[in-house]
C-alpha positions as CSV (number, residue, x, y, z in Angstrom):
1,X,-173.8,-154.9,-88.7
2,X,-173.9,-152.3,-91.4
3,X,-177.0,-149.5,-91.2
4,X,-178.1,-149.2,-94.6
5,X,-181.0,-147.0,-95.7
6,X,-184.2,-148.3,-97.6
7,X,-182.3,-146.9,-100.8
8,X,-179.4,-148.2,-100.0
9,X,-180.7,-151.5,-99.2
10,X,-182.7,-151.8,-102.7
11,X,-179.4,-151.0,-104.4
12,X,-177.4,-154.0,-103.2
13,X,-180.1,-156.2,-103.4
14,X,-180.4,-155.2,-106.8
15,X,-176.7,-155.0,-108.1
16,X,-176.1,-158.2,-106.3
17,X,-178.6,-159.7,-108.2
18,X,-178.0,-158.1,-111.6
19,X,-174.4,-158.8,-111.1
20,X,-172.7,-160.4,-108.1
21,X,-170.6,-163.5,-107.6
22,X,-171.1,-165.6,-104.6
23,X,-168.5,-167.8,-104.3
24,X,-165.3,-168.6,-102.5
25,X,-161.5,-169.6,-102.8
26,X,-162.3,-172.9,-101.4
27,X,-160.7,-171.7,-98.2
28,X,-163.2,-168.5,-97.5
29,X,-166.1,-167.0,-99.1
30,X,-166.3,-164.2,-101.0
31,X,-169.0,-161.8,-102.6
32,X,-167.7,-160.0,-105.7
33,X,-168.8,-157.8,-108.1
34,X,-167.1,-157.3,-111.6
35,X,-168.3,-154.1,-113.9
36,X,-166.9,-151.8,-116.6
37,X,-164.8,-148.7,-115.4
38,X,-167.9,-146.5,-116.1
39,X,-169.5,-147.5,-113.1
40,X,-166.8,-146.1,-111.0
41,X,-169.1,-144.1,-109.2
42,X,-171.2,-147.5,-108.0
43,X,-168.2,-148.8,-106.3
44,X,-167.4,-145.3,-104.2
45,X,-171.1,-146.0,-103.3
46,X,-170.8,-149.5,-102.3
47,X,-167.2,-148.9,-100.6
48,X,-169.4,-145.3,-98.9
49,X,-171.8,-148.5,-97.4
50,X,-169.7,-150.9,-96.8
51,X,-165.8,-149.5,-96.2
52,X,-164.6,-152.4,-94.8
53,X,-165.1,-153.7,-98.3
54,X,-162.3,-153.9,-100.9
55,X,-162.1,-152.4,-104.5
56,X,-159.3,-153.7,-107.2
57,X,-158.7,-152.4,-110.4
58,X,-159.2,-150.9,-112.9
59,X,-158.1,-153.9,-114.9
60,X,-157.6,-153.8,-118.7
61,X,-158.1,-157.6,-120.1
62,X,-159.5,-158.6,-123.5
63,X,-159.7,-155.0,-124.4
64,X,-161.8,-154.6,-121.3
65,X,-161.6,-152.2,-118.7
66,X,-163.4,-153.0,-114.8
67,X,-163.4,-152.6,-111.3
68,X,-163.6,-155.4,-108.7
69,X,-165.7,-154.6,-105.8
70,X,-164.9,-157.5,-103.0
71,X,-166.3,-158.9,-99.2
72,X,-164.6,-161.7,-97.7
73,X,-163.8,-163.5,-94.6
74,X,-164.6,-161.2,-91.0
75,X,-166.6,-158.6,-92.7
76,X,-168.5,-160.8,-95.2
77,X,-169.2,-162.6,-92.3
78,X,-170.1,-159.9,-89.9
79,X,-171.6,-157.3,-92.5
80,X,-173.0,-158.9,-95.8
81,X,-174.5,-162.1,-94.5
82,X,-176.8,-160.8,-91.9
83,X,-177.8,-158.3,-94.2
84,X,-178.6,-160.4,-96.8
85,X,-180.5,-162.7,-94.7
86,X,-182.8,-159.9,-93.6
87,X,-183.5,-159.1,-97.6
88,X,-186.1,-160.4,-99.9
89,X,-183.6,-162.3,-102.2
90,X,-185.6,-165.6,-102.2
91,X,-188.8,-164.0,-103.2
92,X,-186.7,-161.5,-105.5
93,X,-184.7,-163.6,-107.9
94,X,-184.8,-167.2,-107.0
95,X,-181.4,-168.1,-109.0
96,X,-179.5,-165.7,-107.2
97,X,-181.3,-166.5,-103.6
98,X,-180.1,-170.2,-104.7
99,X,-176.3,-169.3,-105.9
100,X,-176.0,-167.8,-101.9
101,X,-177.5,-170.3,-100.0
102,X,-174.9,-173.0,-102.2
103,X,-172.4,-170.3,-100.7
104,X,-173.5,-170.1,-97.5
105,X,-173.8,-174.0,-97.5
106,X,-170.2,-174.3,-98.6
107,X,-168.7,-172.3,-96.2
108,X,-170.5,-173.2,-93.5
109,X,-172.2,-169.8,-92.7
């Protein structure tokens, strides 16, 4: 499982709340996170934590430019989910606690 610091820990729970994805490809889950070229700097933090994790992009669509931060199968598993777990998401933001557990529920995890 990933070390993070207290900082670093506050940080994901926050972005992930503010503006993460938990879904899936109806075969395996996945936790993304879609944001604006100008927060390139973010995702070299995030992939610093986490460099098992995968960043696409940029992207240009609808006159849009953004990066794609990405954790799936094996390490989404292994690193995210207990991580999460240990956070205060449910007493943090109740929609976004909800939106994981209906992943985690999903995918059987």
């Amino acid at each position: 499982m990933t070390e993070l610091n207290d900082f670093q820990r506050g940080l994901l729970l926050g972005i992930l709340i503010g503006e993460g994805h938990f879904g899936g490809d109806g075969k395996q889950p996945h936790v993304t996170l879609r944001m604006h070229t100008r927060h390139q700097r973010l995702f070299e933090t995030l992939l610093g934590m986490f460099p098992e994790s995968k960043l696409y992009g940029p992207y240009t669509h609808g006159g849009r430019s953004y990066f794609q931060w990405m954790m799936r199968g094996q390490t989404l598993r292994e690193s995210l989910i207990p991580l999460l777990d240990e956070l205060p998401l449910e007493q943090t933001d109740e929609h976004a606690y909800e939106r994981y557990q209906d992943m985690k529920r999903r995918y059987g995890l």
